[in-house]
Residue frames as qw, qx, qy, qz and C-alpha x, y, z in Angstrom:
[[0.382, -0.079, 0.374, 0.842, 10.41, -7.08, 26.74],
 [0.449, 0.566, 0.264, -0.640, 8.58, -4.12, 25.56],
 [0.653, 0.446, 0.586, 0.176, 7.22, -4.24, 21.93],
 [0.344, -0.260, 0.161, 0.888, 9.14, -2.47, 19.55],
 [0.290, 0.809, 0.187, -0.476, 7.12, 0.35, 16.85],
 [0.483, 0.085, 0.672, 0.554, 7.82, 0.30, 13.25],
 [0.181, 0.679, 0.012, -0.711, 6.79, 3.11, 11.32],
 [0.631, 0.176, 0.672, 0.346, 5.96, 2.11, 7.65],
 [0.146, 0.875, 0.319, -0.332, 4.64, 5.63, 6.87],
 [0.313, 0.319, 0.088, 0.890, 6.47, 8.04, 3.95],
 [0.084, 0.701, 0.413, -0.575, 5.65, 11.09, 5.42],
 [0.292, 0.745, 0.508, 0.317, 3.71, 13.48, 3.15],
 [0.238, -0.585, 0.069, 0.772, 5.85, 16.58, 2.57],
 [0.419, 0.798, 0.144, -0.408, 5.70, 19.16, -0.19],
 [0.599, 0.552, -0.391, -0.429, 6.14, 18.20, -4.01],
 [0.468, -0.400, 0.787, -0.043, 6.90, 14.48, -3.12],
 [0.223, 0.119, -0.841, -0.479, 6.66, 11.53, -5.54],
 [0.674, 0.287, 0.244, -0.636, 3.58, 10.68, -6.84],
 [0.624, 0.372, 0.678, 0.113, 2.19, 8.47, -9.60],
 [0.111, -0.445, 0.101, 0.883, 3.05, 10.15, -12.78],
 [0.084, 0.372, 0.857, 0.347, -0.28, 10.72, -14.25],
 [0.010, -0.339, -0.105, -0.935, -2.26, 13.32, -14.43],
 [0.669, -0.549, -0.116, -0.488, -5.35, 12.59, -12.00],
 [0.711, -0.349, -0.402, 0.459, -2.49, 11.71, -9.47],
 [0.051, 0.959, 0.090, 0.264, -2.29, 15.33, -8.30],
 [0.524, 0.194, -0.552, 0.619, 1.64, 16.46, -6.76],
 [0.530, -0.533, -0.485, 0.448, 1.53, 17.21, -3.15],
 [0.341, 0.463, -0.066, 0.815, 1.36, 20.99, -2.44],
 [0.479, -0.655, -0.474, 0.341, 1.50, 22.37, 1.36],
 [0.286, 0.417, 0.186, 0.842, 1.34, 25.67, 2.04],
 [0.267, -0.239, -0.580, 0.732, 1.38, 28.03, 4.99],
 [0.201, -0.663, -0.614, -0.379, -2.17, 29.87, 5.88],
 [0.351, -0.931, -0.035, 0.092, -2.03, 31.00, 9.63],
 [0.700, 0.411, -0.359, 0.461, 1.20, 32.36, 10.37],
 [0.599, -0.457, -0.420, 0.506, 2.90, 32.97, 13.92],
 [0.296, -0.144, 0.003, 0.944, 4.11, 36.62, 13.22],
 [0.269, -0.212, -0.236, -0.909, 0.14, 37.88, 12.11],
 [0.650, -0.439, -0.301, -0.542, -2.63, 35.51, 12.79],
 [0.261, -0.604, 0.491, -0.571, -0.51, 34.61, 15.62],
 [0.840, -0.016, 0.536, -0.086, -1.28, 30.51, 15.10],
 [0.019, 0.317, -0.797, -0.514, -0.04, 28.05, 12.39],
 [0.798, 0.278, 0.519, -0.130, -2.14, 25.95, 9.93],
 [0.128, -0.190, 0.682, 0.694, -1.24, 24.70, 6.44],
 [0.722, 0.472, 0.088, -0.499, -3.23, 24.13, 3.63],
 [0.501, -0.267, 0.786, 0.244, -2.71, 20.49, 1.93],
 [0.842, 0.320, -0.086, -0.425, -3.56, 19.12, -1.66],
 [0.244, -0.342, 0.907, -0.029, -3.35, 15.70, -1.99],
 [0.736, -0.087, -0.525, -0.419, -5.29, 12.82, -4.32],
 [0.760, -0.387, 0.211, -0.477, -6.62, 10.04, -2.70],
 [0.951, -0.026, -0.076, 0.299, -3.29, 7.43, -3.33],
 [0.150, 0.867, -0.403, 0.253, -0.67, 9.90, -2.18],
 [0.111, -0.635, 0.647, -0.408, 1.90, 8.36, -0.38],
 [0.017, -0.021, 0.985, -0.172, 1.26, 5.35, 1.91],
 [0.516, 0.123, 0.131, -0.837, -2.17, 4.81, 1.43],
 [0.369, 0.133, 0.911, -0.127, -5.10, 2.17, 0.90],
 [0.239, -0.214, -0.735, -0.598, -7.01, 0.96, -2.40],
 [0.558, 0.165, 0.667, -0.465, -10.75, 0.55, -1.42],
 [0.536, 0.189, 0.781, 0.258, -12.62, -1.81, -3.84],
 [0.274, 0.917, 0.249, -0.147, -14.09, 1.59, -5.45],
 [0.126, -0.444, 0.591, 0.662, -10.33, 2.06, -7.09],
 [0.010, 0.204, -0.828, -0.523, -11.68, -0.79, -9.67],
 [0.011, 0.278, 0.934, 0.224, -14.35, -1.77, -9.35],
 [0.004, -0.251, -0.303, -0.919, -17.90, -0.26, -9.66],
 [0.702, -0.600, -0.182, -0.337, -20.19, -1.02, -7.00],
 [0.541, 0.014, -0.607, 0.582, -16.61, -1.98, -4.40],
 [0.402, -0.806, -0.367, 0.233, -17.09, -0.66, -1.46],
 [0.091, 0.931, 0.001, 0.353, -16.01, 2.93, -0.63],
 [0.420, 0.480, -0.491, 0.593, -13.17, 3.94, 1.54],
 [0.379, -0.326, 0.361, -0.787, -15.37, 5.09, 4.63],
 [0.875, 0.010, -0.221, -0.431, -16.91, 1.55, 4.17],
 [0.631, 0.304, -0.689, 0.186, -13.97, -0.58, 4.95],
 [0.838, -0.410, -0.357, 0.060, -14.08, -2.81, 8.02],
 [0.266, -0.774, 0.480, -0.316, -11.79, -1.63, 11.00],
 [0.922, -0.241, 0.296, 0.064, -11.53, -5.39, 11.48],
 [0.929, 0.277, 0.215, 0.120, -9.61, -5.71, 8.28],
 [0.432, 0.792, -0.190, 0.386, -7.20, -2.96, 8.64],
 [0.071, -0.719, 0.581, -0.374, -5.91, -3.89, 11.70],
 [0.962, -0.181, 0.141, -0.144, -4.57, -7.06, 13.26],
 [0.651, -0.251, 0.668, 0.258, -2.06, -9.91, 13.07],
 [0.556, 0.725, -0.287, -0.288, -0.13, -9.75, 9.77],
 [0.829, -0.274, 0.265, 0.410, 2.19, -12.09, 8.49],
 [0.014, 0.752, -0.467, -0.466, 5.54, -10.53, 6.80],
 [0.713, 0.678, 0.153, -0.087, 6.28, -11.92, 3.33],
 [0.218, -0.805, 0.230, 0.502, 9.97, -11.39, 2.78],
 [0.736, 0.568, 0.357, 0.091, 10.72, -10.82, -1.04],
 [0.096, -0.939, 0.220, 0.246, 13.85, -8.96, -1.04],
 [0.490, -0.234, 0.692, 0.476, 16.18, -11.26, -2.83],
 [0.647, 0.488, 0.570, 0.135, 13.70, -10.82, -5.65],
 [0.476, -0.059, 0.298, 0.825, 15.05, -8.86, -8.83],
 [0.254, 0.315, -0.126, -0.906, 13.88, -5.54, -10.84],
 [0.644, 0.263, -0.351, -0.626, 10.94, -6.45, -13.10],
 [0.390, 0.005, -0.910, -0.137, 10.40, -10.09, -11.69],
 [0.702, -0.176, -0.486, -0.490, 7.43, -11.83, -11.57],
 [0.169, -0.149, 0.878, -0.422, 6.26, -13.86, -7.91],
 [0.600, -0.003, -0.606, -0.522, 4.84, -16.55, -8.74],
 [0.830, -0.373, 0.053, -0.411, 2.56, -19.14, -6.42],
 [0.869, -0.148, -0.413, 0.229, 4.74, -21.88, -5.77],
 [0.244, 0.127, -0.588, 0.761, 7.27, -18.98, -3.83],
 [0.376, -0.378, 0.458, -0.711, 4.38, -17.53, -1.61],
 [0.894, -0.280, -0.178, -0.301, 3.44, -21.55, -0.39],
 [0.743, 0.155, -0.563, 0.326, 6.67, -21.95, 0.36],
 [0.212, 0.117, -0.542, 0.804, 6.27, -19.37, 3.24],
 [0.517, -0.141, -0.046, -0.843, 2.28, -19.01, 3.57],
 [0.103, 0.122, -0.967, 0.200, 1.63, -22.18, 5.41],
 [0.033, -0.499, -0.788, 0.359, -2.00, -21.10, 6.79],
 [0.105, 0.809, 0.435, 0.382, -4.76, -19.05, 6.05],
 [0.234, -0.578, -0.432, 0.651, -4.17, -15.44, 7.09],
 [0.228, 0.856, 0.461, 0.059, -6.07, -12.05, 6.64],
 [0.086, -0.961, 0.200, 0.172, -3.50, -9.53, 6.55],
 [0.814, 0.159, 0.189, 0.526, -0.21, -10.00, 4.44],
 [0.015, -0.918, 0.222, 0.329, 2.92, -7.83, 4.12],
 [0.902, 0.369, 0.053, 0.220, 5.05, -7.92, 1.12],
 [0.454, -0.758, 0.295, 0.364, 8.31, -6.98, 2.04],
 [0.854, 0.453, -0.007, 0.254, 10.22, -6.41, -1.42],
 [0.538, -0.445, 0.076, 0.712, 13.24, -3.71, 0.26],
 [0.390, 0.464, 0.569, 0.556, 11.67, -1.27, -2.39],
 [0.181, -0.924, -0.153, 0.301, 11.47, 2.09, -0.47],
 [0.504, -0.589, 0.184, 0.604, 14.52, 2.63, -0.63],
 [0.226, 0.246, 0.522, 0.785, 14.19, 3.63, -4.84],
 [0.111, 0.671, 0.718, -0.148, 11.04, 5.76, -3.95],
 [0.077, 0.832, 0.001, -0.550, 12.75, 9.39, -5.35],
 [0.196, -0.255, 0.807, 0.495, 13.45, 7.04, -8.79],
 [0.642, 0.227, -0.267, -0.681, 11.76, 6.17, -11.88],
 [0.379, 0.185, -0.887, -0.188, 12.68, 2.62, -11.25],
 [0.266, 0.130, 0.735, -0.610, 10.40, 2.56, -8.21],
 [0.626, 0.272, 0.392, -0.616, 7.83, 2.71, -10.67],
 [0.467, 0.583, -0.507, -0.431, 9.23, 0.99, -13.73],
 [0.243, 0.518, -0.810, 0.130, 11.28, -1.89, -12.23],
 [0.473, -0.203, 0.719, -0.466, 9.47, -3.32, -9.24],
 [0.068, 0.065, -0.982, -0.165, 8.62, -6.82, -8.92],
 [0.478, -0.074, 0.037, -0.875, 4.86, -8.05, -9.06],
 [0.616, 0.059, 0.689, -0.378, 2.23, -10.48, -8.49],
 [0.213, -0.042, -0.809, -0.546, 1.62, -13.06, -11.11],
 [0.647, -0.331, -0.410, -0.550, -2.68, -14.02, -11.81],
 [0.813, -0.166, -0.556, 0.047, -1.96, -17.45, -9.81],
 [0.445, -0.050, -0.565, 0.693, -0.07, -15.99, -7.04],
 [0.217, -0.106, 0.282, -0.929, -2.71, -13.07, -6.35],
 [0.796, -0.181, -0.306, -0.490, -5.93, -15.77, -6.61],
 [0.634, 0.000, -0.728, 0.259, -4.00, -18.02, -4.19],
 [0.112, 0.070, -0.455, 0.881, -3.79, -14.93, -1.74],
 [0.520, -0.060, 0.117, -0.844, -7.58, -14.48, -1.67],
 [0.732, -0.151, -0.647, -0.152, -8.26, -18.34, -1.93],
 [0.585, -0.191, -0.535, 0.579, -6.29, -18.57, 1.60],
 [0.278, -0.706, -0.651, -0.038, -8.18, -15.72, 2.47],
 [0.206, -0.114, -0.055, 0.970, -6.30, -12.25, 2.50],
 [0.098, 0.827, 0.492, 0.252, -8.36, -9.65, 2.79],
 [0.172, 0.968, -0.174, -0.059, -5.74, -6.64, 2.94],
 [0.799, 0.478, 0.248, 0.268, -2.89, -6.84, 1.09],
 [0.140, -0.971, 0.080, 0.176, -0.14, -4.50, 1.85],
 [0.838, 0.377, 0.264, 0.292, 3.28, -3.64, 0.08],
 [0.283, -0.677, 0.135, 0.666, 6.39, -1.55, -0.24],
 [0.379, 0.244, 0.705, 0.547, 5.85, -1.45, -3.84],
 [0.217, 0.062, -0.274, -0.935, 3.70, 1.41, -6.32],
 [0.792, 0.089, -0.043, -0.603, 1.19, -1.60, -6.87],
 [0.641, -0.314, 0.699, 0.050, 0.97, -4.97, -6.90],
 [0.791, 0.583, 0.129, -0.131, 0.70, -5.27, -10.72],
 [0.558, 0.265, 0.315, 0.720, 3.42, -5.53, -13.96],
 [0.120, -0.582, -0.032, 0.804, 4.51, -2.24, -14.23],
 [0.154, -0.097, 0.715, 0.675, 3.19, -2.52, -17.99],
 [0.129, -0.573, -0.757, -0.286, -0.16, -3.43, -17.22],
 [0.068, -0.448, -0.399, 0.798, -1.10, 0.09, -16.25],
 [0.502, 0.681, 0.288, -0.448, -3.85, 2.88, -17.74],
 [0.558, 0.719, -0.219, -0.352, -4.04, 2.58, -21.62],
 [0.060, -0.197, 0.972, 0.111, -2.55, -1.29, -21.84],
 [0.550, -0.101, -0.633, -0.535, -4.91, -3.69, -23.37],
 [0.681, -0.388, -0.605, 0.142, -4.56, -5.23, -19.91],
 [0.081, -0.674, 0.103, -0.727, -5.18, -2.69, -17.29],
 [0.450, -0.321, 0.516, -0.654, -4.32, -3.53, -13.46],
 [0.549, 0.068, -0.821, -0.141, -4.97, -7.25, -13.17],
 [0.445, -0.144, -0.724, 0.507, -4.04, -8.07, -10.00],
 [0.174, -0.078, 0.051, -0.980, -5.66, -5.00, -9.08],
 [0.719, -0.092, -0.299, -0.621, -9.12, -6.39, -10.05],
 [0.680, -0.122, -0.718, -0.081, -8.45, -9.70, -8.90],
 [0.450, 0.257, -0.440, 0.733, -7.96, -8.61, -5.59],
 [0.151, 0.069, 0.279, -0.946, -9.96, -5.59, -4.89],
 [0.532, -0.056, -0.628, -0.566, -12.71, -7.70, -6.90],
 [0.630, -0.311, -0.705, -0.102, -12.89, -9.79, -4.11],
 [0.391, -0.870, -0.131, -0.270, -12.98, -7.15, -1.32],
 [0.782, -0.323, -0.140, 0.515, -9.32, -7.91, -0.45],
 [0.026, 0.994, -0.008, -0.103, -8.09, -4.04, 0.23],
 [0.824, 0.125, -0.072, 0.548, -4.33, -3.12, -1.07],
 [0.409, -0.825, 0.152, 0.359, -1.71, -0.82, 1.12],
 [0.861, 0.306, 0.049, 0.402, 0.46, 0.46, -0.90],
 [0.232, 0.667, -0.374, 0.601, 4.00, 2.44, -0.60],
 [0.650, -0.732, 0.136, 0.154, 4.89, 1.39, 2.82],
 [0.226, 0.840, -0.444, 0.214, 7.83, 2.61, 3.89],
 [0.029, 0.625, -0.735, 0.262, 11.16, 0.89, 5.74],
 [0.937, 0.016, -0.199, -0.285, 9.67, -2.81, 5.15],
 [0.640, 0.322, -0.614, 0.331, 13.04, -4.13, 5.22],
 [0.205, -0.569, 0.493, -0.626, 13.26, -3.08, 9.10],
 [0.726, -0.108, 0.336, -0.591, 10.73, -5.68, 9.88],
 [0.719, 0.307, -0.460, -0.421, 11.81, -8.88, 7.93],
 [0.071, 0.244, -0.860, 0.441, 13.26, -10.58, 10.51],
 [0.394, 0.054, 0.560, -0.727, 9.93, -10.77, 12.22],
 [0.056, 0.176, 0.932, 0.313, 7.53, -13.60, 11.09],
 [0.100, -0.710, -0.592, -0.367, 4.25, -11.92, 12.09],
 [0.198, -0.110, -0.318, 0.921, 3.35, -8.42, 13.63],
 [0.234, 0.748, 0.616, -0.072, -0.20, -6.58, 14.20],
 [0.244, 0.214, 0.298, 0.898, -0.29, -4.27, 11.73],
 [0.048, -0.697, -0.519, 0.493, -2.18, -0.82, 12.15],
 [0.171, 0.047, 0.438, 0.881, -3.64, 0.91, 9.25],
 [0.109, 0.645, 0.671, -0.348, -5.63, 4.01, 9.48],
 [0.323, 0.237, 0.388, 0.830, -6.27, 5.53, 6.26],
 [0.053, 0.014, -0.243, -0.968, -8.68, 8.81, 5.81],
 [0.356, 0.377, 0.829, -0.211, -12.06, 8.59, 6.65],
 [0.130, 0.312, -0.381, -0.861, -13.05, 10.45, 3.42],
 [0.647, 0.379, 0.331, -0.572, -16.99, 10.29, 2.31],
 [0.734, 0.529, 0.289, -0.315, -17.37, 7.80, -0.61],
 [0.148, -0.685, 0.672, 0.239, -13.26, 7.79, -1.49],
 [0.928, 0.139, -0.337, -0.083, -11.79, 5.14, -3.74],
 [0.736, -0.189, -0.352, 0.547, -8.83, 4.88, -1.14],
 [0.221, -0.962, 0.113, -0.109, -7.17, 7.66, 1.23],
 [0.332, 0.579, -0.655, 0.354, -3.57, 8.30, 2.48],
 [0.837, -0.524, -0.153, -0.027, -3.25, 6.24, 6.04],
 [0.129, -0.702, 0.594, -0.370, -0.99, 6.09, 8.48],
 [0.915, 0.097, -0.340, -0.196, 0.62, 2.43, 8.83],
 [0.101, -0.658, 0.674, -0.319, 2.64, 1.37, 11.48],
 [0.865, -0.255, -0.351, -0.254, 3.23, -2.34, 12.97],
 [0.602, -0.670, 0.214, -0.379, 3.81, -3.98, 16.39],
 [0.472, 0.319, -0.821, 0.035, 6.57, -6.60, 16.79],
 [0.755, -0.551, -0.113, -0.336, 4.93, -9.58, 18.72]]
C-alpha cells in the first residue's frame, strides 16, 4: 500500500491571521515582475519569523538558545507519535496523568492533535485553546521530546502571554531545554487515526532567526 501525504501546512497568503501584536507583522504579498511588461512573475513577501506554520528555535526565549539555522535536521524530521486531544474543551488545561495514559515510551517528536485549525480565522483560536500544564510539559522533555509540534497558537495558557506577571511558561520550559515547538499546523484532525507517522519539518534557513515559517507535512507508516 502506498503511503499516504498529509499536508499540515496553512498556506501563507495575503493579510492572513497572525498573532495580534505588534512585532507579529500581517502578511503582505505583492506583485513585482509582471507577465504583460517584465514578461516573468515574482512577488514580493513580508512576513515575521512565526507567520503561519512555523518553528520556535530556543532563541524565541531564551538568550544564548540556539538560533534557527542551528537546529539539528535530525530533530525536525523523523518518527512522530500523534497525541490525540480533540475531545478536550476551550480553555482546558492537559495535565500529566492524560499524556501517560497514551505516551507509553520515550519519543523525540510529538504531535498534539487538539482539532484546532479549524477556528484559525477566529479570536477564539487565540483566546480559547487548550494548553499544557508545568507537569505535563516537564514530563514531555523528561521522556525526551525534543520537538514539540501543535495545531494550536502555542502551547501555553492563553493568559500567560507578553505583559502577564507570568510570561510563556511552557514556552521556557521547553525551548529551555532545546526541545523546539511547531506551531499552527494545519488539518491535524486528518491524521488522528494514525498512532505514529514521520513527520517532515522544514522551516527557513534564516541567519541567526528565533524561528522561521516551515513547511510541515507527515508520512502515514
Amino acid at each position: 500500500m502506498k503511503n499516504k501525504i498529509f499536508d499540515l501546512t496553512l498556506t501563507i497568503k495575503d493579510g492572513m491571521t497572525t498573532f495580534p501584536v505588534p512585532w507579529h507583522p500581517r502578511v503582505e504579498i505583492s506583485t513585482q515582475g509582471r507577465m504583460g511588461l517584465e514578461k516573468r512573475e515574482t512577488k514580493k513577501i513580508t512576513f515575521g519569523t512565526h507567520t503561519g506554520t512555523h518553528v520556535d528555535a530556543p532563541k524565541h526565549f531564551i538568550k544564548k538558545g540556539k538560533s534557527i539555522d542551528k537546529v539539528s535536521l535530525d530533530i525536525l524530521n523523523g518518527e512522530a507519535l500523534i497525541v490525540d486531544l480533540s475531545y478536550k474543551k476551550n480553555f482546558s488545561e492537559v495535565s500529566v496523568s492524560e499524556l501517560k495514559k497514551i505516551i507509553k515510551k520515550r519519543y523525540k517528536r510529538i504531535i498534539l492533535n487538539y482539532n484546532w485549525s479549524k477556528k484559525i480565522n477566529s479570536m477564539d483560536y487565540y483566546k480559547q485553546h487548550p494548553y499544557l500544564s508545568k507537569e505535563a510539559a516537564k514530563f514531555l522533555i523528561k521522556n525526551g521530546c525534543k520537538l514539540l509540534a501543535m495545531d494550536t497558537p502555542m502551547p501555553d495558557n492563553p493568559k500567560n502571554g507578553y505583559g502577564c506577571e507570568i510570561d510563556s511558561p511552557i514556552h521556557k520550559i521547553l525551548l529551555g531545554n532545546n526541545c523546539v515547538i511547531v506551531e499552527y499546523l494545519n488539518n491535524t484532525n486528518l491524521i488522528k487515526k494514525k498512532n505514529k507517522v514521520d513527520l517532515i519539518v522544514a522551516p527557513l534557513k534564516i541567519e541567526n532567526a528565533d524561528g522561521a515559517p516551515a513547511r510541515v507535512f507527515a508520512i502515514s507508516k
